[in-house]
Each structure stands twice: as structure tokens, then as C-alpha cells.
C-alpha positions as CSV (number, residue, x, y, z in Angstrom):
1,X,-9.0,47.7,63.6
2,X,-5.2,47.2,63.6
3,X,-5.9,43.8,65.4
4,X,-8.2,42.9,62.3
5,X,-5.4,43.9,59.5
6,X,-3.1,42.0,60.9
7,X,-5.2,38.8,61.2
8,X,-6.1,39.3,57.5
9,X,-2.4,39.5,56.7
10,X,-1.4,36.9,58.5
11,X,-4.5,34.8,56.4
12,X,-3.3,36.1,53.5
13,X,0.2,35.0,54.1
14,X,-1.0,31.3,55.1
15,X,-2.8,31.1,52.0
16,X,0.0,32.3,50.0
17,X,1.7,29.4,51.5
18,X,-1.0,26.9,50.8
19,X,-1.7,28.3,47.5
20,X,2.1,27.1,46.6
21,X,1.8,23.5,48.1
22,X,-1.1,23.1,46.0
23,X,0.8,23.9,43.0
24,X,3.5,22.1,43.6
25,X,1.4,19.1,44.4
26,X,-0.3,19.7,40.8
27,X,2.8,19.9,39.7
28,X,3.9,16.8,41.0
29,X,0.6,15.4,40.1
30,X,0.5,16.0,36.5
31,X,4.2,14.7,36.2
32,X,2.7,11.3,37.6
33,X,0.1,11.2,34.9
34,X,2.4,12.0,31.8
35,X,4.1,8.7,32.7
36,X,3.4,5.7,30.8
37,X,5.2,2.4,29.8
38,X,7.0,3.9,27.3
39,X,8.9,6.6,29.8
40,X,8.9,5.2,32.6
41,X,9.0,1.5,34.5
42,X,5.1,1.4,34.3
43,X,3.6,-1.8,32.7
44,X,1.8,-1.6,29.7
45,X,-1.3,-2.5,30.7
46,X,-1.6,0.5,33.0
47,X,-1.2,2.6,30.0
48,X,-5.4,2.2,29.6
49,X,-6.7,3.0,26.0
50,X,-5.3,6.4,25.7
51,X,-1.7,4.7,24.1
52,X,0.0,6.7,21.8
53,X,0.9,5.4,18.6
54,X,4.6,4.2,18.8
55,X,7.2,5.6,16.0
56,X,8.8,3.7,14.0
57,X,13.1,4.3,13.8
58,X,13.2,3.0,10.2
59,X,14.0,5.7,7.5
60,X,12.6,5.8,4.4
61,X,14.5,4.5,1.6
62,X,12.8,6.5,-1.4
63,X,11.8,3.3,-2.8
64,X,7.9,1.8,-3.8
65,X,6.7,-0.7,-1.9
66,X,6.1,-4.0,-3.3
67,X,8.5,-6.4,-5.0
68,X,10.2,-7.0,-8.4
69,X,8.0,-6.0,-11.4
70,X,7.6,-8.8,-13.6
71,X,9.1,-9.6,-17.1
72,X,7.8,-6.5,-19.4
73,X,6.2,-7.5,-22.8
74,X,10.1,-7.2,-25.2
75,X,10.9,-10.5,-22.5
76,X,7.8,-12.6,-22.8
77,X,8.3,-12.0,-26.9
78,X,11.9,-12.6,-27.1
79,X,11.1,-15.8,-25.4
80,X,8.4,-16.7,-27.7
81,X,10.5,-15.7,-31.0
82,X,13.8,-17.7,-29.8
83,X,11.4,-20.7,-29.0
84,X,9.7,-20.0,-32.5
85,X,13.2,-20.3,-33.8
86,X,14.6,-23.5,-32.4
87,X,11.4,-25.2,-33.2
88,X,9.4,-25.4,-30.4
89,X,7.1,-22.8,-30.0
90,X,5.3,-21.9,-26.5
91,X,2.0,-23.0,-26.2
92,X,-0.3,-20.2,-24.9
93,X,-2.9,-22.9,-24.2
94,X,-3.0,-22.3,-20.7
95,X,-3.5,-18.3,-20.2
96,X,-1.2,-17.2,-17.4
97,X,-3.3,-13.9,-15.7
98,X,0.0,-12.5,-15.7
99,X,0.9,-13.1,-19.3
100,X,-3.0,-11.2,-19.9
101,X,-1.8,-8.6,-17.4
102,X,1.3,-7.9,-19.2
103,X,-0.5,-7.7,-22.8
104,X,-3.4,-5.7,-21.4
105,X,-0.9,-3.6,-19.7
106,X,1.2,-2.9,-23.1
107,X,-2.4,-2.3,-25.2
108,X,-3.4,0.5,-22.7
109,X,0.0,2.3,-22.4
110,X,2.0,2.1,-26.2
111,X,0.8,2.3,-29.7
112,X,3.1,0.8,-31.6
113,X,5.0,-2.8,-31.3
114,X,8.3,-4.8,-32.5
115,X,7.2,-7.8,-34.6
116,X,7.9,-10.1,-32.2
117,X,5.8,-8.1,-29.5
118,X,3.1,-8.1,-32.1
119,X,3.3,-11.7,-32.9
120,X,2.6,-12.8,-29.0
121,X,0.1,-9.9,-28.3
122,X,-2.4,-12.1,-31.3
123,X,-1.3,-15.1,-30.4
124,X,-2.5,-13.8,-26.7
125,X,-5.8,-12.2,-28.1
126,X,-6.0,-15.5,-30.4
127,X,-6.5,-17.3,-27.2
128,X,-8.2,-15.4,-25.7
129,X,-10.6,-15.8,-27.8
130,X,-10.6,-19.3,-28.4
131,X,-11.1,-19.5,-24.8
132,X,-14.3,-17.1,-24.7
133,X,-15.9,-18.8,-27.5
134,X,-15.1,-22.5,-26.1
135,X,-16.4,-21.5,-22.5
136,X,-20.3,-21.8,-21.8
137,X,-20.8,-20.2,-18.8
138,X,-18.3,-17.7,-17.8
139,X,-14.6,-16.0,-19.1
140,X,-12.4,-14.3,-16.4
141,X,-12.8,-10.3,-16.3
142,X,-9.2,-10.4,-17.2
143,X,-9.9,-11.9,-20.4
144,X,-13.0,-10.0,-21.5
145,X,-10.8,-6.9,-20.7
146,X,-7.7,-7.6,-23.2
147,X,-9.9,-8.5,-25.8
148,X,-12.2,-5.2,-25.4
149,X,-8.8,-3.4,-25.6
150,X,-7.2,-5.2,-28.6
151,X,-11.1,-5.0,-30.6
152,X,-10.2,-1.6,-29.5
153,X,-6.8,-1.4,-31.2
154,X,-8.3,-3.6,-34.2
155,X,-5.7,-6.4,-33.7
156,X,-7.0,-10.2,-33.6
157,X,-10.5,-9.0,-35.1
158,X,-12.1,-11.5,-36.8
């Protein structure tokens, strides 16, 4: 019987043993397969499809993206009333979308308007629609939106 314990300690002891390599080589193990290209000399193509998305080291700045905002409506009418003045005023025969975007814009967001801001708005809408009416088959979304706003606003009603 005491021949038998101390075969079963021994056992136990060699396990013990071989229970700690075994962790150590999962250790070692698991080590290996945290590695990728970005911490360590491994190429990325042995990263597989399991690649962490990368962080960028730029701050944020706090600003909007996008660029410059355009001229606001008190610029395109200043414009308009200096040419007036001098003579030669701006022909808005040819609608720029941006011109419509900052009218539309101005209808939708303020209620009231300096002279000269209301001068170009119907001079816009007056185009606008002289260009609906001349035009058989089809009038930009842009336009059909400013002139729903200013019949809205009841200015360039006819």
C-alpha cells in the first residue's frame, strides 16, 4: 500500500510538472498569435482578414468639415445694387444653382429683407419664373423649390 502512495505521488508530482510546460507553452502560444504586422516584423498579408482597424494620430480641430461657405444673400445684393448703380446691371439670365441655393436658403430661414436683398430675391423668383413658363418639358427641382417658397412668402406673385 505504501509502494502504491508513493507511485501516485510521484504521478502527481510529474503531472504537476507537465501541467506547467503546458501552460507555459500556451502561454508562449497565445503570445505568437497576438502578433500581427502592426507589432511585430510580420508582413501584412499574414495578418488574414481579422485586421484591426488602424487609428488615426490626427486630432480633432473642433472644426465642420467641408470648405468655405459661399457668399450669403447681403453679398450677392450688394453686388447687384453697386452694378445697378454704375449702370450695368447683372443679368440673372443664366440661373446659377448656387445663386437659387442662396435665395431658397434666405426664404426658408429669415422673414424680413434689406431693399437691396429684396430687389435680387424677385429678380431671382422673376426668373425663375420666366424660365418655368419658357421651358416645355422640364424645370430643375431647384427651381420649382424657390418659387414654391417665395408663392409661399407672396413675393413675385403674379
Amino acid at each position: 500500500m505504501l509502494a502504491l502512495i508513493g507511485w501516485l505521488l510521484r504521478r502527481l508530482c510529474e503531472l504537476e510538472g507537465r501541467i506547467k510546460e503546458l501552460e507555459q507553452l500556451r502561454h508562449r502560444l497565445e503570445g505568437r498569435l497576438a502578433l500581427n504586422s502592426t507589432n511585430s516584423g510580420k508582413l501584412p498579408l499574414t495578418d488574414g482578414l481579422a485586421k484591426a482597424a488602424r487609428k488615426s494620430l490626427r486630432t480633432k480641430s473642433g472644426r465642420r468639415p467641408g470648405g468655405q461657405p459661399g457668399p450669403g444673400l447681403a453679398i450677392h445684393a450688394q453686388f447687384a445694387e453697386l452694378a445697378d448703380r454704375v449702370g450695368a446691371p447683372v443679368p440673372i439670365s443664366t440661373l446659377n444653382s448656387g445663386l437659387i441655393a442662396v435665395v431658397d436658403g434666405a426664404l426658408r430661414e429669415r422673414e424680413t429683407f434689406e431693399p437691396p436683398e429684396r430687389t435680387l430675391i424677385e429678380r431671382v423668383v422673376a426668373r425663375c419664373q420666366a424660365e418655368r413658363q419658357s421651358s416645355k418639358w422640364w424645370v430643375s427641382s431647384e427651381i420649382d423649390n424657390l418659387l414654391e417658397i417665395a408663392s409661399q412668402r407672396g413675393i413675385g406673385c403674379d
